[in-house]
N, C-alpha and C positions, 0 to 999 in steps of 0.2 A: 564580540567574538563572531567569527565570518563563519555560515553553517559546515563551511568545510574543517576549519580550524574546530565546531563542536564536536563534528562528526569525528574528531582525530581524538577529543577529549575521550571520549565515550568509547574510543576502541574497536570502532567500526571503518571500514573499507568499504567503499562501495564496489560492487561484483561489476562485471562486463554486462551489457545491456543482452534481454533474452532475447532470441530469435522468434518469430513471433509462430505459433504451431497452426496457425489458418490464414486466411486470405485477408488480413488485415496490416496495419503497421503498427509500431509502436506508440507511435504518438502524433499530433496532427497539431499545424499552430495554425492561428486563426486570429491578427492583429497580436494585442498582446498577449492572448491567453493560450495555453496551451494545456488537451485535451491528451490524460495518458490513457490508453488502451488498458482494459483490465488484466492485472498480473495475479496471478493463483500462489499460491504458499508452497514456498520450497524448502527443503528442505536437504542437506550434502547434496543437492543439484539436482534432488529428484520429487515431483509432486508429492507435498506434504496431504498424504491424503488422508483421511475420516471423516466420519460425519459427527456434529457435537452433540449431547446428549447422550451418546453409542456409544463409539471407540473413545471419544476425545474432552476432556473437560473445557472448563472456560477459562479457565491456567493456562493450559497449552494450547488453546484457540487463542487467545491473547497474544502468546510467543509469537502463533505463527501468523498473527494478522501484525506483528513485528517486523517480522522480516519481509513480508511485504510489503512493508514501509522502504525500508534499506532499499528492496529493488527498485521499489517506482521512483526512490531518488537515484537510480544511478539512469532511469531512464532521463528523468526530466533533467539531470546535469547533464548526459546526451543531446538534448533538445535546445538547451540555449546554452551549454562550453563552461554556466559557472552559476555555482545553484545561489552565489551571491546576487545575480541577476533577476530570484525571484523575490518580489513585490509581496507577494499573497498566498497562503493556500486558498484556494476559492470555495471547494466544492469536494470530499472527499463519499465513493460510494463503495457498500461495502456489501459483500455477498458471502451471507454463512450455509453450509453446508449442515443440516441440522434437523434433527429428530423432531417431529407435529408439536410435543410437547417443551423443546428449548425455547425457553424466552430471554437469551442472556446475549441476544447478538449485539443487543449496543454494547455491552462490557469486552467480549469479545473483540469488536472493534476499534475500541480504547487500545489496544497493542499499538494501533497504528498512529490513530491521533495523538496518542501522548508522546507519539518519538515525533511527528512533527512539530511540534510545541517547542519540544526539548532542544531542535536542531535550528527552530526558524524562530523562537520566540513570538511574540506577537503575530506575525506576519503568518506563524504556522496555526492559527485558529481558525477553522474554517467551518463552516455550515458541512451538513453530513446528513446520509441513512444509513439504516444498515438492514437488510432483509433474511431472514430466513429462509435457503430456496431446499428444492428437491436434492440437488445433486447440481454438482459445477463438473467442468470440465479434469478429466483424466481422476476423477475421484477426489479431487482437493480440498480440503476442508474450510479456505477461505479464497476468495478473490476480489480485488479491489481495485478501481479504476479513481483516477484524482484529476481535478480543472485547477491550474496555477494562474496567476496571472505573473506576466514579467516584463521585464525594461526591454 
């Protein structure tokens, strides 16, 4: 099954690529591999914001390090026209919004990794961190930036 054909199993659409809110781009290729810019958690279009621990559990940090997943593929289908053209996940890094005392950001970032698994098989297993920080941009609760490599 072609990640697009899983993507269609699963019920998912991939959204329009975001506009980027600073002086950066979306995404950068570099030979084969390509470098997506980190995307923040959204949510009906708008920053899925809290911090975990606080406002937010590791259920619904999961969710939303989910849908971050869904945007960074609609980026990187952007980047090279057909997500069948990627080879690998490389390298997935992940940034949680979270209380001194949360230690559950690796689970939290399993939202992300388990849909690329689910979407790239094999090819979606990739080496990973995942950090606890102060605060991400516009209040977010997660942000994640991903290294593919492709044909």
């Amino acid at each position: 099954m072609t990640p697009a054909e899983k993507l269609a199993s699963l019920g998912i659409s991939l959204p329009p690529v975001s506009t980027p809110a600073a002086a950066y781009v979306p995404f950068v290729r570099s030979g084969n591999l390509v470098f997506l810019s980190g995307h923040i958690a959204r949510r009906d279009g708008q920053p899925w914001a809290g911090k975990l621990g606080q406002d937010l559990g590791t259920d619904e940090g999961k969710q939303a390090a989910r849908a971050v997943a869904i945007d960074l593929m609609a980026t990187l289908q952007a980047a090279v026209g057909d997500l069948s053209r990627v080879r690998r996940i490389v390298k997935v890094m992940s940034l949680v919004n979270s209380t001194l005392d949360f230690t559950e950001q690796h689970l939290v970032t399993n939202g992300c990794s388990e849909l690329l698994g689910e979407v790239f098989g094999d090819a979606g297993k990739h080496a990973r961190s995942a950090f606890g920080v102060a605060q991400i941009p516009l209040g977010a609760c997660v942000e994640i930036e991903l290294i593919a490599e492709v044909e």
